[in-house]
N, C-alpha and C positions, 0 to 999 in steps of 0.2 A: 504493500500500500504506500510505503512512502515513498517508492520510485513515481508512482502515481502520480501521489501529492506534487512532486518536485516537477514533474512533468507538465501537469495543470497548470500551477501556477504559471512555469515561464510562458507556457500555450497562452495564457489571458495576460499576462504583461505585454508579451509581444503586439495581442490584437490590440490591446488599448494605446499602444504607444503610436501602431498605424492609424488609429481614430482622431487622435490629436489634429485639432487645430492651426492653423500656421501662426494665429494670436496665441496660441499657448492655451488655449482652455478647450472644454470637449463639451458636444451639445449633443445631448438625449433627449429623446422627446418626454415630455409632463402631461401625462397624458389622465385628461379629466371625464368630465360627463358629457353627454353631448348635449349640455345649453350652452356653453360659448359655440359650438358648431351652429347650432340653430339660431343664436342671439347675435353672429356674426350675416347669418343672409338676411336676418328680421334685419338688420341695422342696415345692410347694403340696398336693401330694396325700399325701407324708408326715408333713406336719403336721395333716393335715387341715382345711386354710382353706377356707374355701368362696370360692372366688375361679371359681366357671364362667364366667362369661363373658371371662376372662381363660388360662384354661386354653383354651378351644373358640380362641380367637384366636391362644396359639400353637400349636394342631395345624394348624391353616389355615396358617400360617406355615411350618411343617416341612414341611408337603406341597408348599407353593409353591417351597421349594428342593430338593427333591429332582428328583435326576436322569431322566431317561429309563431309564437302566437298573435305576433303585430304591437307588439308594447317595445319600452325601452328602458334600459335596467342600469343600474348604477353599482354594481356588482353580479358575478354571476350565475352564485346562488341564490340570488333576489327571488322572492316564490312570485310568479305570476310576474310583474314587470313594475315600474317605477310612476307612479301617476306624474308627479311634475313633469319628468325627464319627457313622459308619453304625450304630454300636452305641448311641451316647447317643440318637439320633434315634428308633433302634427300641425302645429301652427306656421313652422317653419316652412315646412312643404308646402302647406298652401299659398302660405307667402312668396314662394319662391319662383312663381307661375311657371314650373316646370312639372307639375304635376297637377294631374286629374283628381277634381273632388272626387267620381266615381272609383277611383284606382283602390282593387279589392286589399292593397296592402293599409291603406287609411281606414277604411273601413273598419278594417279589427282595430286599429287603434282607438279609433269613434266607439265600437262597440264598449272597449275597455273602460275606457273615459267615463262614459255613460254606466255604465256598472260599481266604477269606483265612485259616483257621486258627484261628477262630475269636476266642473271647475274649482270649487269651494274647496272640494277637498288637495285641492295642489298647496305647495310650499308657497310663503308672502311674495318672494322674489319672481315665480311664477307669477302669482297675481297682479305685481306691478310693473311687470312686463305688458301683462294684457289690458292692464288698466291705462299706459300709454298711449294704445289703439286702439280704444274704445269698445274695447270685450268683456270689461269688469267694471262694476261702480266703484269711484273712488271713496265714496261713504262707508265701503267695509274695511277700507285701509287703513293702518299708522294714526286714530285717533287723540294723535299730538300735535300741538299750534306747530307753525313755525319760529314762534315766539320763545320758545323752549331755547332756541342757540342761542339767546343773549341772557338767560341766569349767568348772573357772574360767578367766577371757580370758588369763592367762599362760602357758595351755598350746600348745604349738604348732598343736593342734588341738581347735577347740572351736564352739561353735553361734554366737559371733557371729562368726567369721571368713565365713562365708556371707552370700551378698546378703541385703540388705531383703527381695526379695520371696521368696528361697527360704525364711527364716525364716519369714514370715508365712505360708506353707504349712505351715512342717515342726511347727509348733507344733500347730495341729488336728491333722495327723495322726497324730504319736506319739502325742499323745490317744489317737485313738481306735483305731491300729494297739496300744496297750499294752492298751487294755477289751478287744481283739475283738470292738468294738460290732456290735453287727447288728440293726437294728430287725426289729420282728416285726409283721406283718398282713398279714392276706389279699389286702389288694388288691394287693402288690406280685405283679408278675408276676415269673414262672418263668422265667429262657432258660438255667440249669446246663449244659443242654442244648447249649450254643451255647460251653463251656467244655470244652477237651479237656485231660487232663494234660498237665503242662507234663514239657518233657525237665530232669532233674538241672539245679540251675541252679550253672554253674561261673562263678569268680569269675576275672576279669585278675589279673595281678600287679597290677595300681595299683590295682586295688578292695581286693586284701589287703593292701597296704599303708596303706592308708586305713582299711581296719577295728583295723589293728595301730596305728594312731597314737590311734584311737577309745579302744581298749580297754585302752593305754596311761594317756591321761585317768580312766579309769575306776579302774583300779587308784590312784591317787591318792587318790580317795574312799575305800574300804572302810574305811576306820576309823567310820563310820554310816552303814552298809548299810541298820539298821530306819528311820532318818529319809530316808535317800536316796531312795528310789521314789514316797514323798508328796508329799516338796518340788520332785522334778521335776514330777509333776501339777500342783501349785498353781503351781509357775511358770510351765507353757504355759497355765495358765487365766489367771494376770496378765496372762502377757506378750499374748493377746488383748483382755484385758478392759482393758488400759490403753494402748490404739491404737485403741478404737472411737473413729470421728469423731462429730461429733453428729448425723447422720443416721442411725446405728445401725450403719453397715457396717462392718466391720473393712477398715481402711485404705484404704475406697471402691474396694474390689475386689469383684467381685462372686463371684468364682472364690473367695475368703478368708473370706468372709461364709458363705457357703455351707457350705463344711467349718470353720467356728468354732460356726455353728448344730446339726450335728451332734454335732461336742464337747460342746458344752455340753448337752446332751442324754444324752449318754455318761456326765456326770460327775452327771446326778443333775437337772438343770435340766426343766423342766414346760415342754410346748409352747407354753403360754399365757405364759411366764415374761416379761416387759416389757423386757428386754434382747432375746428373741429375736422379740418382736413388732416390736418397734421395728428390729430388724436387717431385716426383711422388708416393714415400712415403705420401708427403704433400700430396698432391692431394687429395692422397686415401681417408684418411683423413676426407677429408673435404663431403665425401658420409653422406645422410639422410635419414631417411628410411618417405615414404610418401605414403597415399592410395592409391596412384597409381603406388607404386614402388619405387624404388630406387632413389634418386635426388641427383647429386652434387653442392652442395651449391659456388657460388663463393667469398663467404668469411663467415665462421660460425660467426652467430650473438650471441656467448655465453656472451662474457664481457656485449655487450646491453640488452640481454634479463636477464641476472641476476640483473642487476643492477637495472632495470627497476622493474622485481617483488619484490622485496627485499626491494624497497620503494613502491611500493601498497600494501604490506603486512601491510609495518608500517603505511600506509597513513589507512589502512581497519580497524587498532586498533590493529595489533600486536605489542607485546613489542619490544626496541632493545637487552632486554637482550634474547629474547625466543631464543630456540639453530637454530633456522631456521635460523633465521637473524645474530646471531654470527656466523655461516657458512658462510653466503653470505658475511659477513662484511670482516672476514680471505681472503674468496676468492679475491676479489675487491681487498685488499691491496697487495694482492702477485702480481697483473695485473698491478699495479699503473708504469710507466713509471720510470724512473732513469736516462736515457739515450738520449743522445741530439741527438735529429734529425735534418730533413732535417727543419723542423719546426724553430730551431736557429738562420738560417742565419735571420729572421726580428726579432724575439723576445730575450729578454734580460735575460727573467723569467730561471729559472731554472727548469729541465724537474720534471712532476710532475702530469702530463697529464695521460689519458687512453684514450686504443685504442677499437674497436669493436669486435675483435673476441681474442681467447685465445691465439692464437702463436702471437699475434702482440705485439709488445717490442719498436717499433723504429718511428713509424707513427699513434701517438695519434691524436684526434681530440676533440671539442670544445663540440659537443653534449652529446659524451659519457663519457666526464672528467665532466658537469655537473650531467647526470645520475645517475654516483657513488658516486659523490659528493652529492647527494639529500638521495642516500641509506644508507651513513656510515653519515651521521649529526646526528643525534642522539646519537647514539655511539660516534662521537669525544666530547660530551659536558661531555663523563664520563669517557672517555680513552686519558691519554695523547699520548698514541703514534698514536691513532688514530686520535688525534686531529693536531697531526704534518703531517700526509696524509693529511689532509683535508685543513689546513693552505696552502699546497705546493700548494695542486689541485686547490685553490680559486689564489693564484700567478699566476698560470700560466693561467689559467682562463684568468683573468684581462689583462696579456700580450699579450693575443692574438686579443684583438679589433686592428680593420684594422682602420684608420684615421680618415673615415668618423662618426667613432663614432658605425659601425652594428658589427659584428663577423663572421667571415671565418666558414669553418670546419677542415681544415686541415694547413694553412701557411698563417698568415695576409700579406696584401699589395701584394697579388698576382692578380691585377686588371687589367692590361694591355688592352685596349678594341680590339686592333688591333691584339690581338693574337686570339680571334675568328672568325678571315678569314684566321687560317687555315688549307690548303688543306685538311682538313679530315673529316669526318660526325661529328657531335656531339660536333664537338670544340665551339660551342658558348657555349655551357655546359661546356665541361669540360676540357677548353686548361685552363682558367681562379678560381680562386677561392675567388668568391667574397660576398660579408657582403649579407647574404639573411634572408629576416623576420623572415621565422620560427627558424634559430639560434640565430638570436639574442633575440626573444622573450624568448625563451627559456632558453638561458641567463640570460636573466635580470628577468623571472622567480624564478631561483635558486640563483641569488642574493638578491633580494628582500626576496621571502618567507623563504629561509634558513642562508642566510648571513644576513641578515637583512640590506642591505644597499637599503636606499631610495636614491630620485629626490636631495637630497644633496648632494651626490657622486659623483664627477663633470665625472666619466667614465658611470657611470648609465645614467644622465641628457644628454648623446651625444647618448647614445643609445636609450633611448626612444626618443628623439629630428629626430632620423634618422629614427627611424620604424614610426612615426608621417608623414614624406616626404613621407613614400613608399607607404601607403593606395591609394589603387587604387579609382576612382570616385566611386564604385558602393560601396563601404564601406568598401571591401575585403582587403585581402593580398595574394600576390604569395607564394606559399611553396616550397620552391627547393626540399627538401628531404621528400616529402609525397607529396599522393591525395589531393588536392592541395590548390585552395582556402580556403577551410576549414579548411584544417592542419593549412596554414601560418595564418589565422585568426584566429584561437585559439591561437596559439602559442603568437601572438602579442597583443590579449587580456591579456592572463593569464599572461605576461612580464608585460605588463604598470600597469597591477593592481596592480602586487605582489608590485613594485617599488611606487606607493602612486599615480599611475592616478586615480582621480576619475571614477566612473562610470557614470557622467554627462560630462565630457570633450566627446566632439563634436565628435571625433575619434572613440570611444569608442559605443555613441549609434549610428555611423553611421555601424560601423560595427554590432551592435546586430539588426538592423531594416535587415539587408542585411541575415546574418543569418535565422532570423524570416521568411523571404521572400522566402526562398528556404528550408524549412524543406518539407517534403514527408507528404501527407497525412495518411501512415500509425506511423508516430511521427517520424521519421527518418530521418537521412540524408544519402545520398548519392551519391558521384562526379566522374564521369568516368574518368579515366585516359586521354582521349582525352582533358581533360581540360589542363595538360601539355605542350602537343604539341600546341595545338589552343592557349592556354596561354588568354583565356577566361574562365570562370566556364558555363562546362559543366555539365549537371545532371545525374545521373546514374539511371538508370529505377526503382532500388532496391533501399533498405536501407541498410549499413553495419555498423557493430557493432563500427569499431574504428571511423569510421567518424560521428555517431551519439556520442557516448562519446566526440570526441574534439569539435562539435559543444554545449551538454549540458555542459560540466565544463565550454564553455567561456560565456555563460546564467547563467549558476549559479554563477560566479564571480562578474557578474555584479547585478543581484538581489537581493532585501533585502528578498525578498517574492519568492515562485514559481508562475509562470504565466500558463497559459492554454499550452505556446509551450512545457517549462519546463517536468508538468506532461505528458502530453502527448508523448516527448522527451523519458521520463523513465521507461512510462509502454513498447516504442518499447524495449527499451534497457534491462530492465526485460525480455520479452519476446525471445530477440536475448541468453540472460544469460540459460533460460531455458529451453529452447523449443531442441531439441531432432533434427531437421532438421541439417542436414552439404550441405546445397548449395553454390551457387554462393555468398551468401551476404559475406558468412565466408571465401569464400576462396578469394575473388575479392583484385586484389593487392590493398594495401592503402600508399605503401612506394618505392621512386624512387631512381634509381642509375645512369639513363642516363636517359635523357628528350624525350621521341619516341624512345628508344631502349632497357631500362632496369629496367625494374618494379620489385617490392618486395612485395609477401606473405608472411609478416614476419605469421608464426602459434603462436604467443606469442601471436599478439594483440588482439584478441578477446578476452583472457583475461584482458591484464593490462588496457585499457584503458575502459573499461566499469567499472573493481571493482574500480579504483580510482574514477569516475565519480557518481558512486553511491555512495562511503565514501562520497566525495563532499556534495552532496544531503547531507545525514543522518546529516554529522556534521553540516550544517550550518542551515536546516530547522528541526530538532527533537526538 
């Protein structure tokens, strides 16, 4: 086996170094749901761009993921199909006037539709899509003024207490939920039809409490009532128009972009207007070519996926001088952050951070500044100036722990718990941005094994102390940003080890017995995205390549020896490296963006996390 090993490995160094970019970084496609695929021809066709041959490309793409039963799924074990996903997809089509209302593949999606209860019961974002084109009332929407964005920040409740990215949504939308915009033309199709009155819509107590803390702020203001409703408009029009990157996107989202281009449209803006050309420049952009077609990414994962191979290069026994990794090392430093974000108003550190994709400049996060910080270590122990990136990126690192001692991804101390009742889908996710295991593992990961700082670091000792409270009874950890149990359980193995937990603290083998417990009979692990939403571990019928790797490197951290699961663990993982099949296991998402709405096939990880898992192996048992 370990001629094997030794073989694999060089076989995937080689192909990634041919991969390589002539800029030094590597682009995998990010591969999401198909509403940017759908939400890019709805945009093309209601600006009226002449883009056909880019529109006919994605209806060939929509059709290639649709199911046998005529629905559209956001996983593959999804039972029956995806409502929202099955409404943007059919909306899309007909929007795209390349297909027949009659065409018997719509139909079953119509039928779907109509059996799931139609329109009402899709995701808010679905709704406010339709509510732009005149398919939904805006009276069931976002029940908040627009007067809400000027509570000032020393209210107990107010618009920056919300994540980065709920902001960056909520801003278009009060826009355009305050106009009642609703574009007008013919060629938008009809599905009203496909829209049944909704029942009385009753509030929780914690939603009325939440509107009484709202409306509290509110009362604050009336002393300029006549100025109040303007200057909240010109504010969500700032607060967009002074976050566009310079590729035109707003915050190199594509899902932001999209409802900003609206707004601004709402507020009087001409479709030809040179802000919203150049936002759809972005867009363009941001297309991937994929077996199935054409995909628009809603945020390219270049920063992470470079940064990411670029240290399994070096983790696999490439040098940091080989010119592969002096590329990627150039690259990473030109992405490094300068520029104080929205990120500053809790932290003190100086910007120094990175972000995920390549246009992003302004909205670094906690995962991706460790990333490049793990790929240029090397290099800063021989380059002074690279050693000054990496000085900045471990600052800002460290400023970014939220109180409790775990790490954010995006803006520390954004906790608020009464801000996930509100009115919108998904806000227990992502109104909030708070300390979750697998970042802080991962954290204290890249502190421990790269920084070298141990349990004596009184910000290390608060973060292992806090990922110690989060272990759930069955041994596990929740992953916010991956498939899920198993992510976060990795992540918070390989954190407390790198930081000096032994491998006999109690935390430690309760998670490797939990592990142990659920590997696949054919050596593998594999956890269905259903585990997310249930927010239980669920099993996926298959084994996939990255969830077998994060579950072997958190085995082989803790072992002095390989055990039966271990070997076992390595020959699936051999086998996933070279076997010639491209199924489900490969493509099955293992990385999340919204919890029940927005999954991630990164196409990187079947690389990086099997070759660093198997370095793992080589160096520690050869």
């Amino acid at each position: 086996m370990k001629k094997k090993i030794e073989n694999t490995i060089h076989k995937k160094v080689n192909d990634l170094q041919h991969r390589q970019n002539a800029e030094g970084s590597w682009s995998f496609c990010f591969e999401n749901s198909v509403m940017t695929d759908a939400y890019m021809i709805i945009l093309l066709r209601s600006l009226e761009v002449d883009e056909e041959e880019l529109v006919g490309r994605l209806v060939n793409r929509l059709w290639k993921v649709q199911s046998r039963e005529g629905t559209w799924k956001l996983f593959d074990d999804e039972k029956e199909g995806n409502l929202s996903s099955t409404i943007e997809a059919y909306f899309a089509l007909l929007f795209s006037g390349l297909v027949e209302k009659e065409d018997k593949r719509l139909e079953k999606a119509q039928r779907f539709i109509e059996k799931k209860g139609g329109i009402h019961g899709a995701h808010s974002i679905t709704k406010f899509m339709l509510a732009i084109h005149g398919q939904y009332d805006w009276r069931h929407l976002l029940p908040v003024p627009i007067e809400f964005l000027m509570i000032p920040k020393q209210f107990p409740l107010n618009f920056w207490d919300f994540s980065s990215y709920a902001r960056a949504h909520l801003a278009p939308l009060l826009l355009l939920k305050d106009q009642g915009f609703s574009l007008k033309s013919n060629s938008i199709p009809q599905i009203q039809h496909l829209s049944r009155t909704p029942h009385e819509v009753r509030y929780s107590a914690r939603e009325l409490k939440l509107f009484s803390k709202i409306n509290e702020g509110l009362q604050s203001l009336i002393s300029i009532p006549t100025l109040l409703h303007q200057q909240a408009r010109q504010f969500a029009q700032q607060y967009m128009l002074q976050r566009i990157e310079p590729d035109g996107t707003y915050l190199s989202y594509f899902s932001t972009t999209f409802y900003m281009i609206y707004s601004l449209l709402a507020l009087g803006y001409k479709k030809s207007d040179p802000i919203i050309v150049k936002a759809m420049s972005g867009l363009k952009e941001m297309a991937s070519e994929t077996k199935k077609g054409i995909h628009i990414q809603n945020s390219p994962s270049t920063v992470w996926d470079t940064a990411l191979i670029s240290y399994s290069l070096q983790e696999a026994g490439v040098d940091a001088r080989e010119h592969s990794i002096e590329k990627a090392v150039e690259y990473l430093l030109k992405k490094q952050h300068f520029r104080y974000g929205d990120w500053a108003m809790e932290s003190r550190a100086k910007p120094g951070g990175w972000g995920f994709s390549k246009s992003n400049s302004i909205h670094p996060d906690v995962d991706d500044t460790t990333a490049a910080l793990r790929a240029i270590t090397y290099s800063a122990a021989e380059k002074p100036l690279v050693r000054q990136s990496w000085d900045r990126g471990i600052e800002w690192t460290l400023g970014m722990q939220n109180r409790e001692g775990g790490w954010p991804a995006f803006e520390k101390n954004k906790t608020k718990g009464i801000l996930t009742s509100f009115p919108m889908d998904g806000a227990e996710a992502a109104a909030i941005d708070p300390s979750t295991p697998d970042l802080t593992g991962r954290a204290l990961e890249f502190l421990g094994n790269r920084a070298g700082l141990t349990m004596d670091h009184p910000q290390v000792k608060r973060g292992v102390q806090w990922l110690k409270l989060m272990q759930k009874d069955d041994g596990s950890w929740y992953g916010r940003w991956g498939v899920c149990y198993i992510y976060g359980t990795w992540a918070a193995i390989t954190g407390m080890k790198a930081t000096g937990v032994p491998s006999s603290d109690k935390h430690i083998q309760k998670a490797k017995a939990w592990l142990e417990s659920i590997q696949h009979k054919d050596g593998g692990w594999g956890e269905s995205c259903y585990s997310d939403q249930e927010k239980t571990y669920v099993p996926l019928s298959y084994s996939t390549p990255s969830q077998t790797a994060w579950a072997l490197e958190s085995l082989i951290c803790i072992e002095d020896k390989p055990t039966p699961a271990i070997d076992l663990g390595i020959m699936a993982l051999l086998e996933f490296m070279n076997g010639e099949a491209d199924d489900s296991s490969k493509t099955y998402p293992t990385g999340v963006g919204l919890p029940g709405n927005f999954y991630i096939h990164y196409h990187s990880y079947q690389w990086i996390w099997p070759l660093i898992t198997l370095s793992r192996y080589k160096e520690k048992y050869s």
